[in-house]
Backbone as CSV, one residue per row, in Angstrom:
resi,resn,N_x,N_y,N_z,CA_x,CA_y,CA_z,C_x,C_y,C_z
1,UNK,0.815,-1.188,0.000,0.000,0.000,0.000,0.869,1.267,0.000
2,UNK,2.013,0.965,1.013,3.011,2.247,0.721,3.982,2.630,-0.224
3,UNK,3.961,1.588,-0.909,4.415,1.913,-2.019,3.575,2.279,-3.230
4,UNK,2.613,1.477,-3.602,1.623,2.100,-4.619,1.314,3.556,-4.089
5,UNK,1.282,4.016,-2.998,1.051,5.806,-2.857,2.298,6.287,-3.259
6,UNK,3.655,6.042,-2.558,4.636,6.582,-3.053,4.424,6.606,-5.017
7,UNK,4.722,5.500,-5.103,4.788,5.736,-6.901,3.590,6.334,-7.234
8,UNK,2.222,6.784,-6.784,1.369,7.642,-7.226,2.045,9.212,-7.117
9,UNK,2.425,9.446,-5.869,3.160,11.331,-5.384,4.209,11.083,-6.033
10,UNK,4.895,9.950,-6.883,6.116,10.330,-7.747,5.602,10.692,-9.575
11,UNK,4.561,9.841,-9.525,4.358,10.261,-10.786,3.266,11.483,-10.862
12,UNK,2.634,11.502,-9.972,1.915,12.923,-10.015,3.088,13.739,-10.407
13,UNK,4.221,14.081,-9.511,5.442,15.002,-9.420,5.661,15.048,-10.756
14,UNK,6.132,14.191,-11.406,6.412,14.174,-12.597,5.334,15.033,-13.533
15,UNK,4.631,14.576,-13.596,3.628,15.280,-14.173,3.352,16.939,-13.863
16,UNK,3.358,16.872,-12.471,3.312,18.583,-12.412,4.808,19.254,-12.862
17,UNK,5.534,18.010,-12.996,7.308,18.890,-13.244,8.015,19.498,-11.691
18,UNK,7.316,19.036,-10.827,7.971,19.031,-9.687,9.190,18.470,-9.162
19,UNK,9.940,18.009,-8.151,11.018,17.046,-7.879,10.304,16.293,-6.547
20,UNK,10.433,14.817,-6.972,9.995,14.006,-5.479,11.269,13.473,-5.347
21,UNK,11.195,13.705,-3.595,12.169,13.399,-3.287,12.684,11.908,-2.480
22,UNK,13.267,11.684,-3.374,13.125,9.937,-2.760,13.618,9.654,-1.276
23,UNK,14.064,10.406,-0.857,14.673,10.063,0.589,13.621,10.559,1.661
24,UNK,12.545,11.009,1.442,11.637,10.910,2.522,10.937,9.664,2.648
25,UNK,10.404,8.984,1.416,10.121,7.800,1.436,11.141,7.135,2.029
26,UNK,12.233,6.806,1.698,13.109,5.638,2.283,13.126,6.157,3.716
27,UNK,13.196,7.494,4.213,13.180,7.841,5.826,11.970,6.886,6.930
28,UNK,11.485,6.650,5.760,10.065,5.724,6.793,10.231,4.249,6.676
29,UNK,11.121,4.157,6.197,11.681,2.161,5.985,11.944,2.048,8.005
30,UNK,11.224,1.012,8.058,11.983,0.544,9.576,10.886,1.763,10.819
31,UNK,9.963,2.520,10.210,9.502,3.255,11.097,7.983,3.508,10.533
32,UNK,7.567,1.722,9.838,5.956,2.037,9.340,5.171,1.588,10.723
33,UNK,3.883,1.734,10.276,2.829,2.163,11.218,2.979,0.778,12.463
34,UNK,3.194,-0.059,12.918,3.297,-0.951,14.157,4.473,-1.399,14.415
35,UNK,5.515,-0.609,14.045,7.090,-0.450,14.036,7.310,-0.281,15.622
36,UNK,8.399,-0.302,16.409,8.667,0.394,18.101,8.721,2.074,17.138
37,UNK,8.907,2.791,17.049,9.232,3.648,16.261,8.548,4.222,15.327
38,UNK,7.467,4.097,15.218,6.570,4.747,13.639,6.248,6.136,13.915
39,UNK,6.405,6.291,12.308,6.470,7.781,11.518,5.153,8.022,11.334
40,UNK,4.235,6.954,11.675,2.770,7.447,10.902,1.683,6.927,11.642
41,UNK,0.489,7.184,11.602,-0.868,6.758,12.072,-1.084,5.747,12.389
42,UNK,-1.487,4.918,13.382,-1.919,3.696,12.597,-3.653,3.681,12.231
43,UNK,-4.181,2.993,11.751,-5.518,2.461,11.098,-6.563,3.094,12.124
44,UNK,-6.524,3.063,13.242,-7.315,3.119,14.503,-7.411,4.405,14.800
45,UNK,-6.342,5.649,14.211,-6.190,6.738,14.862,-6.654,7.866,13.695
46,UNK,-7.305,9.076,13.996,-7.690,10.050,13.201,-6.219,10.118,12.011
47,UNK,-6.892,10.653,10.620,-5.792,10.579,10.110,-4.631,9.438,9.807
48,UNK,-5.460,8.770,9.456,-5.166,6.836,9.193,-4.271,7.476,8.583
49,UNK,-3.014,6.523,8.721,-1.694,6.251,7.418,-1.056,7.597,7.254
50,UNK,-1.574,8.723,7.866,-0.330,10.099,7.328,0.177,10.179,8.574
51,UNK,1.301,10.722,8.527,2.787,10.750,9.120,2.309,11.644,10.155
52,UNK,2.841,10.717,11.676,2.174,11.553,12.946,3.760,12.694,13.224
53,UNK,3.721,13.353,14.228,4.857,14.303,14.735,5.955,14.222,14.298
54,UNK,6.390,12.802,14.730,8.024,12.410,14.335,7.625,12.500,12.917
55,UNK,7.236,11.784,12.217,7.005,11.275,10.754,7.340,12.904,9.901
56,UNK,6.404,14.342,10.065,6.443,15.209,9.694,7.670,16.132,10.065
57,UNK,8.384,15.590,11.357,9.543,16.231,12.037,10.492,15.995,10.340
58,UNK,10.579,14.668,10.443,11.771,13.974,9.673,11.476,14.414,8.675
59,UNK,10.166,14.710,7.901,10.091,15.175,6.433,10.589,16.568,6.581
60,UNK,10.709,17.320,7.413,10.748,18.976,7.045,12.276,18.803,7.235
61,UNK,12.653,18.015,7.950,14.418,18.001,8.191,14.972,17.177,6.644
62,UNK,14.558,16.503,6.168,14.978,15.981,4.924,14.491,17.283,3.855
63,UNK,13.762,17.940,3.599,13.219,18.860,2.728,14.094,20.133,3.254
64,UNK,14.508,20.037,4.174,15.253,21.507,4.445,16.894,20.889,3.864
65,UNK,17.266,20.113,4.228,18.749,19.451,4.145,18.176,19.493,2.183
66,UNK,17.656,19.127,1.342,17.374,18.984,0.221,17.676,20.382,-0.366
67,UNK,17.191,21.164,-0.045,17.067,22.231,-0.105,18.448,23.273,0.212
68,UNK,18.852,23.247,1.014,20.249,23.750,1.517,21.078,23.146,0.170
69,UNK,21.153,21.559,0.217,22.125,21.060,-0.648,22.121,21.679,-2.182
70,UNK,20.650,21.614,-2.567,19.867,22.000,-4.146,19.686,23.990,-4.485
71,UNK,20.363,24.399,-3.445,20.222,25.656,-3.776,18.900,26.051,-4.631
């Protein structure tokens, strides 16, 4: 399932001519939803499957580091 969304927000990207950035996806390997550690919702909780505190911490720290690097 997390991957068929990923390859959907990559090819959307594409399509709008945007850049997806592959290392937020791989940031959630080892930290999906019933992980000691998860980045995201689980099933039971408002906001099924999108990325709880930590999950959104780590995306703005990968999108800022992206960003710094990509001028």
């Amino acid at each position: 399932m997390v991957q068929t969304a990923s390859n959907t927000a990559k090819a959307a990207a594409a399509v709008a001519h945007i850049k997806f950035i592959e290392a937020v996806k791989d940031a959630f390997v080892g930290h999906e939803m019933y992980s000691a550690d998860p980045y995201c919702n689980n099933v039971t909780e408002p906001n099924a499957l999108y990325p709880n505190l930590k999950g959104y911490q780590k995306i703005g720290e990968i999108v800022a580091d992206y960003l710094k690097s990509h001028g």
